[in-house]
PyMOL CGO cylinders between C-alpha atoms (Angstrom):
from pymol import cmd
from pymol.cgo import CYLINDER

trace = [
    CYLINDER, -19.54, -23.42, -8.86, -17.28, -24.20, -5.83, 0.3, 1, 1, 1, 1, 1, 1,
    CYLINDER, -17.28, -24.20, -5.83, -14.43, -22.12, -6.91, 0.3, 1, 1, 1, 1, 1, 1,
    CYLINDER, -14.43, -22.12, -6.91, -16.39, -19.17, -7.88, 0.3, 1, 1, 1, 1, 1, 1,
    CYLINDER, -16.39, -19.17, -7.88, -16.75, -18.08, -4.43, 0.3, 1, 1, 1, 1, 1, 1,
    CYLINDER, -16.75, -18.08, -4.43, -14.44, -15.61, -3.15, 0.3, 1, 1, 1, 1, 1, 1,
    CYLINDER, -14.44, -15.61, -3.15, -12.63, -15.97, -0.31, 0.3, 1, 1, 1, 1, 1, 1,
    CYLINDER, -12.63, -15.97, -0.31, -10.82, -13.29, 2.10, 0.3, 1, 1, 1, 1, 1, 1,
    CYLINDER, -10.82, -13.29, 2.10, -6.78, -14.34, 2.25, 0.3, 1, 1, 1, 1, 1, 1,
    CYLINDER, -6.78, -14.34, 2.25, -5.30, -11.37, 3.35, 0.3, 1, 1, 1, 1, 1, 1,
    CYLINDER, -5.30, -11.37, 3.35, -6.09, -7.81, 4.81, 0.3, 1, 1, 1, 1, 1, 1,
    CYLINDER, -6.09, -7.81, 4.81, -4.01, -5.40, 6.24, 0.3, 1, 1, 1, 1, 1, 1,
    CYLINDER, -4.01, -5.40, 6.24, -2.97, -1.76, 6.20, 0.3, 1, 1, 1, 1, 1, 1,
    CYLINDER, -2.97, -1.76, 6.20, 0.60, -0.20, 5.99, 0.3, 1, 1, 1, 1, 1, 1,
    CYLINDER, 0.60, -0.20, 5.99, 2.06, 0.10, 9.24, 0.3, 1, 1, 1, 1, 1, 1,
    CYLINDER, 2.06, 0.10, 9.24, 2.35, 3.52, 11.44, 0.3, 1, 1, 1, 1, 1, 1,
    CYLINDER, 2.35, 3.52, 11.44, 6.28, 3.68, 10.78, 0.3, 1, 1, 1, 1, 1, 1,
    CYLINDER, 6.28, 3.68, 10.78, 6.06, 4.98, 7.94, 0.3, 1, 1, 1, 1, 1, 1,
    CYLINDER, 6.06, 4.98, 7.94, 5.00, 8.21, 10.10, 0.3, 1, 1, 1, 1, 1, 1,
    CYLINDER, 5.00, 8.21, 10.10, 8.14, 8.11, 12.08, 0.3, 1, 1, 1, 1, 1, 1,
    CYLINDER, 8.14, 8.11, 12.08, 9.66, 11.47, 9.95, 0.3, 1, 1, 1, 1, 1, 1,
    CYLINDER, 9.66, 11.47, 9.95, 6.07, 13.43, 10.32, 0.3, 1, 1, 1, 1, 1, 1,
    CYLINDER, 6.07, 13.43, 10.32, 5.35, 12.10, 14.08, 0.3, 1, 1, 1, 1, 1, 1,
    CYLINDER, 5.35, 12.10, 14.08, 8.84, 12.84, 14.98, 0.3, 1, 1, 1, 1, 1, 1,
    CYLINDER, 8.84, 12.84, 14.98, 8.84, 16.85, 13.40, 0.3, 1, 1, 1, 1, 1, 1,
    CYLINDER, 8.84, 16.85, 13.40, 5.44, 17.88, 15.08, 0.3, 1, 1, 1, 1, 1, 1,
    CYLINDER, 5.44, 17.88, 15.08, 7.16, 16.34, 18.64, 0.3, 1, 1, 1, 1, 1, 1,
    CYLINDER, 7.16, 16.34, 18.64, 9.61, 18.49, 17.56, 0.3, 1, 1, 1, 1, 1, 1,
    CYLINDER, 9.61, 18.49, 17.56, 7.05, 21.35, 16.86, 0.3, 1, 1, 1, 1, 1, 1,
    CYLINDER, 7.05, 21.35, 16.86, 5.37, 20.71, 19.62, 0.3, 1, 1, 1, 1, 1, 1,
    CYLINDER, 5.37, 20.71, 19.62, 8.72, 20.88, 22.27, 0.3, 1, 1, 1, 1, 1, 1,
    CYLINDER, 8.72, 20.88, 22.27, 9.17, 24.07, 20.56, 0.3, 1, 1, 1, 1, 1, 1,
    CYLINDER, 9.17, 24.07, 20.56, 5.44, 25.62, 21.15, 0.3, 1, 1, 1, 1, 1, 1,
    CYLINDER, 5.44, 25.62, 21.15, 5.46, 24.70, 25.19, 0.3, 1, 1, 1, 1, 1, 1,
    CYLINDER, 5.46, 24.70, 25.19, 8.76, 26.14, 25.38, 0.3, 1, 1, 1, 1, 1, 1,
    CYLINDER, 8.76, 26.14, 25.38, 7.64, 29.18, 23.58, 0.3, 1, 1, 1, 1, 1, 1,
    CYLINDER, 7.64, 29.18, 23.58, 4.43, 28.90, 25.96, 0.3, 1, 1, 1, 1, 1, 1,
    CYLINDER, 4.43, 28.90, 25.96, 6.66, 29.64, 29.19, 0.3, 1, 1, 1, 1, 1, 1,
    CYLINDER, 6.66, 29.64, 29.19, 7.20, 33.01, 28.09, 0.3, 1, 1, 1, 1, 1, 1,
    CYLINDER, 7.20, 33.01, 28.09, 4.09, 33.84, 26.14, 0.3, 1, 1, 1, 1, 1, 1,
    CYLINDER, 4.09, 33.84, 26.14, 1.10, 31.88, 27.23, 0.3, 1, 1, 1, 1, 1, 1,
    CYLINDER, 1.10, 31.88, 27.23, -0.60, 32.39, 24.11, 0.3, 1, 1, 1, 1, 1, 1,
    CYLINDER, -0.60, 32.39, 24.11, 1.70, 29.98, 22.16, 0.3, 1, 1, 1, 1, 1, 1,
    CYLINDER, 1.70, 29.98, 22.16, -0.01, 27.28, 23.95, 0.3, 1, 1, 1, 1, 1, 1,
    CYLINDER, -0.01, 27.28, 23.95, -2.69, 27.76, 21.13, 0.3, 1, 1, 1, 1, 1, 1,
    CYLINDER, -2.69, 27.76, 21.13, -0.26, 26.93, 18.59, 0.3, 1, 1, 1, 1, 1, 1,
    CYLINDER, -0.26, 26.93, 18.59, -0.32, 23.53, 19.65, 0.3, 1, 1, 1, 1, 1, 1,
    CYLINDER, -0.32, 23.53, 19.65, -3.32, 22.44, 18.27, 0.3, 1, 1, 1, 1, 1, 1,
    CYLINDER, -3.32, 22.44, 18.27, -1.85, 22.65, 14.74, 0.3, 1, 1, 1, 1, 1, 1,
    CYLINDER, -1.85, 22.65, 14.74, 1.19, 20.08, 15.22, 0.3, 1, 1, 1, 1, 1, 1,
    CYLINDER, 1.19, 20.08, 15.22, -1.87, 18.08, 17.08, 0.3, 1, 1, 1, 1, 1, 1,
    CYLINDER, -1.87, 18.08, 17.08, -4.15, 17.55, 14.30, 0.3, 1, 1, 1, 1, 1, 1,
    CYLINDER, -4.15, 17.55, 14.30, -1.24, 17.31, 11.86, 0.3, 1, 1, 1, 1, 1, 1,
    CYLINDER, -1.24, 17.31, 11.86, -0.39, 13.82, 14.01, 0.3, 1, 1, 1, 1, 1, 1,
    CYLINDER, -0.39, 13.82, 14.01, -3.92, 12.49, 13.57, 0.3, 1, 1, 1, 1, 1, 1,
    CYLINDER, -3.92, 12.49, 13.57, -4.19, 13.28, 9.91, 0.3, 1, 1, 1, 1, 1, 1,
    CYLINDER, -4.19, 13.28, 9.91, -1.14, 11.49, 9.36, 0.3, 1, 1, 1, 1, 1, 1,
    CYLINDER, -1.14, 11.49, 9.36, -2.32, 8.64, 11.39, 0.3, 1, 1, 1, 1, 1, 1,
    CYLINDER, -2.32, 8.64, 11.39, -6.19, 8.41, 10.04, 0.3, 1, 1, 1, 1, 1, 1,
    CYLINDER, -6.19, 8.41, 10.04, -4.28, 8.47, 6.26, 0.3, 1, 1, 1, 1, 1, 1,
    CYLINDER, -4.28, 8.47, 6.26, -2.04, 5.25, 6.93, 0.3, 1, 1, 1, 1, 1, 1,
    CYLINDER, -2.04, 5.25, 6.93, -4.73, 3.63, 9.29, 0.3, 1, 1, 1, 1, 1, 1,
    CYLINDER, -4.73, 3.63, 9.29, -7.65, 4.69, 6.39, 0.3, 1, 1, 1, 1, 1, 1,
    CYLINDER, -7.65, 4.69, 6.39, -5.41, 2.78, 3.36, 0.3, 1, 1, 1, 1, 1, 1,
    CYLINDER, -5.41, 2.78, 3.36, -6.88, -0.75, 3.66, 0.3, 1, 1, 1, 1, 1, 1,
    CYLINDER, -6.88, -0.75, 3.66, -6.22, -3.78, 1.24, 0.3, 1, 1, 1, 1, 1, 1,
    CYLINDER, -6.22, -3.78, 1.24, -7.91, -7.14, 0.74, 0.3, 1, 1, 1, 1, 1, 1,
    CYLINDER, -7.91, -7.14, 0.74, -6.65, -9.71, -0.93, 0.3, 1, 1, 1, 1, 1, 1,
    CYLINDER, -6.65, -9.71, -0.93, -8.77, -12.25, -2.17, 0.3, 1, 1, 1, 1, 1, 1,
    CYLINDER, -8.77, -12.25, -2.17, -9.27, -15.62, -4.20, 0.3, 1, 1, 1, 1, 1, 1,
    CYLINDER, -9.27, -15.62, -4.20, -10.07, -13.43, -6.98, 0.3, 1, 1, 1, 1, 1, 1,
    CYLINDER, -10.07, -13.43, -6.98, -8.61, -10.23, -6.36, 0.3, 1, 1, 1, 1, 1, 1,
    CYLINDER, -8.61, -10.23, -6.36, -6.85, -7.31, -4.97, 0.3, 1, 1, 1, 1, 1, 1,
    CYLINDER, -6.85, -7.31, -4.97, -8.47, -5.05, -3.19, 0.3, 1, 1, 1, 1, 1, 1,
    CYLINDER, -8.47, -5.05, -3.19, -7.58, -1.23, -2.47, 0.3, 1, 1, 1, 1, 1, 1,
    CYLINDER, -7.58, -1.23, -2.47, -9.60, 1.16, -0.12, 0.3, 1, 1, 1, 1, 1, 1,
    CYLINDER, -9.60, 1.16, -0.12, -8.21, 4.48, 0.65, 0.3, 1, 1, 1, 1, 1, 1,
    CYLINDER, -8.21, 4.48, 0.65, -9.48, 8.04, 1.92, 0.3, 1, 1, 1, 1, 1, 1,
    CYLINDER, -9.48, 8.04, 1.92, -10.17, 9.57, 5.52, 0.3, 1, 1, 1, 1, 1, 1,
    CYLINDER, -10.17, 9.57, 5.52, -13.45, 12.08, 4.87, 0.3, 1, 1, 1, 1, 1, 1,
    CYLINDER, -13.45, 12.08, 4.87, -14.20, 10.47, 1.21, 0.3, 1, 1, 1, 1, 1, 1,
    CYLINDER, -14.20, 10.47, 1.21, -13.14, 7.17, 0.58, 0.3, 1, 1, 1, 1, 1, 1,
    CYLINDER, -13.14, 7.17, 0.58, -12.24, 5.25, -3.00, 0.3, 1, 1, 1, 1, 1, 1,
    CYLINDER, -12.24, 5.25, -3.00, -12.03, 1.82, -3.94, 0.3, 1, 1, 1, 1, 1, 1,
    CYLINDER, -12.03, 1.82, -3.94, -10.56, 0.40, -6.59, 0.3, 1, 1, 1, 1, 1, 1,
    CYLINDER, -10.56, 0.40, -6.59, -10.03, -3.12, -7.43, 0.3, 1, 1, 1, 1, 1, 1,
    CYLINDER, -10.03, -3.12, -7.43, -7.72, -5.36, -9.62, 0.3, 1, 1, 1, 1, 1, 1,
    CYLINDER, -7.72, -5.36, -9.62, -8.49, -9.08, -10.71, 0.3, 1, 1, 1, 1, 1, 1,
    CYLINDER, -8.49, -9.08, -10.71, -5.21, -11.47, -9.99, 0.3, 1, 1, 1, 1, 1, 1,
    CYLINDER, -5.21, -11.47, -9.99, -5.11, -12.74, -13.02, 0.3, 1, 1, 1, 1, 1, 1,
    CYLINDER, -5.11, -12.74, -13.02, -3.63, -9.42, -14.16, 0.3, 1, 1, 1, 1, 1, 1,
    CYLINDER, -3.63, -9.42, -14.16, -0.85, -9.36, -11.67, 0.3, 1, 1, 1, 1, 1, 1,
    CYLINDER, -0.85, -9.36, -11.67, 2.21, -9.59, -13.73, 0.3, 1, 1, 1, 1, 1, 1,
    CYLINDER, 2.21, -9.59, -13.73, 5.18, -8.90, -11.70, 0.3, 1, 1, 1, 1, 1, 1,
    CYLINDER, 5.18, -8.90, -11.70, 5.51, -8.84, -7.66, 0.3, 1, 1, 1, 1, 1, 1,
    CYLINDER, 5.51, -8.84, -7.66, 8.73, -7.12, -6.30, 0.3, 1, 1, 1, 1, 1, 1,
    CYLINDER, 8.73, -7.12, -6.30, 9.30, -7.65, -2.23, 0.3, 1, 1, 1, 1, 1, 1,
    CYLINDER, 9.30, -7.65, -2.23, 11.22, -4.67, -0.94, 0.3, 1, 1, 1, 1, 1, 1,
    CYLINDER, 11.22, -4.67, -0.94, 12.63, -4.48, 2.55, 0.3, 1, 1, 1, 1, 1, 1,
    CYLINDER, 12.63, -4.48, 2.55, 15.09, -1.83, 3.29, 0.3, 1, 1, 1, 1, 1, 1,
    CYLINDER, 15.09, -1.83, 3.29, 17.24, -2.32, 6.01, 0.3, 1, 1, 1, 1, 1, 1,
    CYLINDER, 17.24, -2.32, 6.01, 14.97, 0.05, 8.31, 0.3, 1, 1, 1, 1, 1, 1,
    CYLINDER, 14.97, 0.05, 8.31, 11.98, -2.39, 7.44, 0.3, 1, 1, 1, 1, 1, 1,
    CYLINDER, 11.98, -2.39, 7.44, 14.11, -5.83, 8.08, 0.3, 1, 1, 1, 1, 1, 1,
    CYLINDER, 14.11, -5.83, 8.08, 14.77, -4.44, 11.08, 0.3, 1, 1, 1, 1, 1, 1,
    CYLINDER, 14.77, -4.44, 11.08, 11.24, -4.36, 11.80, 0.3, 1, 1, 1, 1, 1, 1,
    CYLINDER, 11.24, -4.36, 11.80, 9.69, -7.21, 10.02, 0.3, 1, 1, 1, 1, 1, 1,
    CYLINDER, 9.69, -7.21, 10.02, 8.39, -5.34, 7.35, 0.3, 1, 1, 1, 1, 1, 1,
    CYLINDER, 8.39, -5.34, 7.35, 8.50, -5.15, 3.22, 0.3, 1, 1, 1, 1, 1, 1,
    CYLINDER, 8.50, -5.15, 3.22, 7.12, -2.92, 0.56, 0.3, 1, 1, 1, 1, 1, 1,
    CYLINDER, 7.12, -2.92, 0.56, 5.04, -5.41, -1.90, 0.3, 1, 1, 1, 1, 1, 1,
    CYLINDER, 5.04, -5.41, -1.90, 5.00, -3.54, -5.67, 0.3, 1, 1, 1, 1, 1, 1,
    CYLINDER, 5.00, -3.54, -5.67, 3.15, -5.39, -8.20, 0.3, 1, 1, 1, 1, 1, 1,
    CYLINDER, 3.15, -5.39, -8.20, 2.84, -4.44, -11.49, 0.3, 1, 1, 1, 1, 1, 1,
    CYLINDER, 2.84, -4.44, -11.49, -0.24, -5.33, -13.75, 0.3, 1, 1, 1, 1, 1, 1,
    CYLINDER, -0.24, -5.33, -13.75, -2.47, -5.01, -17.23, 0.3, 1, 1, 1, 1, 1, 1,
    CYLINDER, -2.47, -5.01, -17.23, -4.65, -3.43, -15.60, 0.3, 1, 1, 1, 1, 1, 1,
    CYLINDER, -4.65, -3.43, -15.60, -5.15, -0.07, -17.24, 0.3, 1, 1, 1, 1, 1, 1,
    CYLINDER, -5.15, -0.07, -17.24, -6.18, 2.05, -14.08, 0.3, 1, 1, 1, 1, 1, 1,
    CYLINDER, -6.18, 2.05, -14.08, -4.09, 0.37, -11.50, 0.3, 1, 1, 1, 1, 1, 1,
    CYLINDER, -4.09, 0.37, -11.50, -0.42, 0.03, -13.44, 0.3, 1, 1, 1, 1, 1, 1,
    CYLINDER, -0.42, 0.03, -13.44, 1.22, -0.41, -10.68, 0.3, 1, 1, 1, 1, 1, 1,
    CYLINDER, 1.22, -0.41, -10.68, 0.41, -0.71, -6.92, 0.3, 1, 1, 1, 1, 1, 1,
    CYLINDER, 0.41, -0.71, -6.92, 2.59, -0.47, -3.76, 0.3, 1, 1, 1, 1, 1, 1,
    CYLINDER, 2.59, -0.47, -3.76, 1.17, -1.65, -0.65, 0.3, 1, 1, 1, 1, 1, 1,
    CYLINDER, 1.17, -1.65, -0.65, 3.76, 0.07, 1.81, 0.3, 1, 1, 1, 1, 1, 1,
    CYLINDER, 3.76, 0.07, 1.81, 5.57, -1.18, 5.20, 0.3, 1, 1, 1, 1, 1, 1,
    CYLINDER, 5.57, -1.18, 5.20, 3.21, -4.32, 5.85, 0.3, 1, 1, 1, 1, 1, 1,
    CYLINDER, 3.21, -4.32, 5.85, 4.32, -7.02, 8.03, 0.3, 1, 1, 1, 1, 1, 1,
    CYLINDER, 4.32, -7.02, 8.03, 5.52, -10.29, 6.49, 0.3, 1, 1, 1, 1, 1, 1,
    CYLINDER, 5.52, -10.29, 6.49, 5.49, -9.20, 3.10, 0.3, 1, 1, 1, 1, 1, 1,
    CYLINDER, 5.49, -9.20, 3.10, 7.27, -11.94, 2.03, 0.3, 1, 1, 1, 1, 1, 1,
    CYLINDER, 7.27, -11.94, 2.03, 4.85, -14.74, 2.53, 0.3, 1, 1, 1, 1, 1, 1,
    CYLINDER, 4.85, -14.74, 2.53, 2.32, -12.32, 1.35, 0.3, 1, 1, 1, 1, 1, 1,
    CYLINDER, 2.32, -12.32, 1.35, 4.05, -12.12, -2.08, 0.3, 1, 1, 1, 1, 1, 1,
    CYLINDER, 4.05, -12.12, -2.08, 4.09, -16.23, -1.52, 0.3, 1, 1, 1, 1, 1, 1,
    CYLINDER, 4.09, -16.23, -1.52, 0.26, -16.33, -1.35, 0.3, 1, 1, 1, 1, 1, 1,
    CYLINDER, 0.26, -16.33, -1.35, -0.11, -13.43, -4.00, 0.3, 1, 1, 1, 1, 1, 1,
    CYLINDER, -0.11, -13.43, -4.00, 1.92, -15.50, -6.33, 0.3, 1, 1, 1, 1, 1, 1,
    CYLINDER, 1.92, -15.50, -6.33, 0.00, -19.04, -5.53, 0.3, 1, 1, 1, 1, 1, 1,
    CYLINDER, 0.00, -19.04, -5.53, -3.54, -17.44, -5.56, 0.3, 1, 1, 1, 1, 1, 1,
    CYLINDER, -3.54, -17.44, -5.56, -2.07, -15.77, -9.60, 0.3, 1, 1, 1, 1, 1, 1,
    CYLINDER, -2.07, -15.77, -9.60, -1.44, -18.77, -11.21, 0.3, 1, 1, 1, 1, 1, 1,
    CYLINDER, -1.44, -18.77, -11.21, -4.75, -20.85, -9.64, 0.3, 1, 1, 1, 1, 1, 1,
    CYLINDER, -4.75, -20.85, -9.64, -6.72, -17.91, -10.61, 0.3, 1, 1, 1, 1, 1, 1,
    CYLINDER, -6.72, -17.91, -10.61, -5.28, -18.15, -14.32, 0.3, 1, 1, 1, 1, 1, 1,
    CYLINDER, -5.28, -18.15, -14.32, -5.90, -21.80, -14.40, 0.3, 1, 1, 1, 1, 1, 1,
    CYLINDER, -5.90, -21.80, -14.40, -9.37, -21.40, -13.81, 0.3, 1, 1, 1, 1, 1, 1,
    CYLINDER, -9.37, -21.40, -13.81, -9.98, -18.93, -16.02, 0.3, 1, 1, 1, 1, 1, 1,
    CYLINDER, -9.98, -18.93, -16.02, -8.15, -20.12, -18.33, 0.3, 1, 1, 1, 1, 1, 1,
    CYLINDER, -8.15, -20.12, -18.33, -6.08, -17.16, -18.89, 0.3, 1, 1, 1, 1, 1, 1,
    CYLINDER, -6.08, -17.16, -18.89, -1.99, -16.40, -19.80, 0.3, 1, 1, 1, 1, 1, 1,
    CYLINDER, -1.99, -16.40, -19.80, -0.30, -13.26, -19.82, 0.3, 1, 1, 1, 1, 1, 1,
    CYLINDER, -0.30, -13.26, -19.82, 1.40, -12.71, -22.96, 0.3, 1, 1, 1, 1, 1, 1,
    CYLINDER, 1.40, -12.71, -22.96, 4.08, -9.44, -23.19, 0.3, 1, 1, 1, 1, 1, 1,
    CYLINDER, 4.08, -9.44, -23.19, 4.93, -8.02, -26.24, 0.3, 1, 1, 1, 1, 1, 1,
    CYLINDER, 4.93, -8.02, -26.24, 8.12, -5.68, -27.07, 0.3, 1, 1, 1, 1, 1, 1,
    CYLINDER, 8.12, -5.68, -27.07, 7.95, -2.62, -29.69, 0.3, 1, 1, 1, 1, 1, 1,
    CYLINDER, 7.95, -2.62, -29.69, 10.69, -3.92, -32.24, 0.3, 1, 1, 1, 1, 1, 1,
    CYLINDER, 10.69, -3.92, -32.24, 10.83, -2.15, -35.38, 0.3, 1, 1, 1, 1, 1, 1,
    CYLINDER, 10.83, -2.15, -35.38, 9.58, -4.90, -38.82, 0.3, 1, 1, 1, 1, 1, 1,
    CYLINDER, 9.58, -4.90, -38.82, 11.34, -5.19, -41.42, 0.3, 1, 1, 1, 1, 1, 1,
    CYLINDER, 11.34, -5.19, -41.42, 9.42, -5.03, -44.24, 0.3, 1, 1, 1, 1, 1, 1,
    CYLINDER, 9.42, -5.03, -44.24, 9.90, -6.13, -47.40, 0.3, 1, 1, 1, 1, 1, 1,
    CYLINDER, 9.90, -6.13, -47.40, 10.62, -3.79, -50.74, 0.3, 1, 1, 1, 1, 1, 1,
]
cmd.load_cgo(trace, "trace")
C-alpha cells in the first residue's frame, strides 16, 4: 500500500549550546594550565585532560541523532557503542514545546513528548532549532498515523469503585 511506506520528515540532533557550561569550565581549565605552564613547563601536560573533556562533550551531543518519520520516532544515541530505540507515533500522547528565554534567544526549544510506550515514557529531544513547527509536524503526522491504523488513545484514572454491600 501507498501509505505504508515510510517517509523521512525530520532529523536533527540537539544543538552544541547546550555545552556552553562544560566548554566554557575547561577554557577556564585550560587558561589556568598555560598559566601554570609559565612557571612549570610540565603543566603543559595537563592540558590534554580539559582537551579531550571538550570533544567528549561534543561527540555526546553531535552522537544523539533523531528521525522522525511517517511512522515513527526515531532515537540513536552513543559515541563508542551506540543504541537505538524507536517509538511508533501513534503512541505519542502529549507534546510539550519548551523554550527558555536562553533558547528564544537563539531559536531553539526543548520538544518533551510523553507516550504508551512502555520503554520510552517519556522523551526529550533537547535545544533543536524550530521546535515549534517540529511539534506542528509531530502533531499532524499523530493523528494521520492513528487514522490509518485505526487507532485512539484512551486514558484511564485510578478512582476508587464503589461497590455495592
Amino acid at each position: 500500500m501507498k501509505e505504508d511506506i515510510e517517509t523521512l520528515l525530520w532529523k536533527g540532533t540537539s544543538s552544541q549550546w547546550l555545552n556552553l557550561g562544560p566548554f566554557s569550565l575547561a577554557l577556564f581549565l585550560i587558561a589556568g594550565t598555560v598559566m601554570g605552564g609559565v612557571f612549570y613547563p610540565l603543566a603543559f601536560a595537563a592540558l590534554i585532560l580539559p582537551l579531550i573533556w571538550i570533544l567528549w562533550r561534543y561527540l555526546v551531543i553531535r552522537c544523539e541523532t533523531y528521525e522522525l518519520t511517517s511512522q515513527r520516532l526515531k532515537i540513536t544515541k552513543g559515541v563508542l557503542n551506540q543504541t537505538s530505540d524507536e517509538v511508533e507515533l501513534y503512541r505519542v500522547k502529549d507534546v510539550l514545546v519548551e523554550r527558555k528565554w536562553w533558547m528564544r534567544m537563539l531559536g531553539l526549544g526543548s520538544l518533551h513528548l510523553e507516550t504508551s510506550d512502555r520503554s520510552l515514557p517519556s522523551i526529550t529531544i533537547p535545544a533543536i532549532p524550530d521546535a515549534i513547527n517540529l511539534r506542528e509536524s509531530l502533531r499532524k503526522e499523530v493523528e494521520s498515523v492513528r487514522d490509518r491504523k485505526r487507532v485512539r488513545e484512551l486514558d484511564f484514572e485510578d478512582t476508587e469503585l464503589d461497590t455495592i454491600p
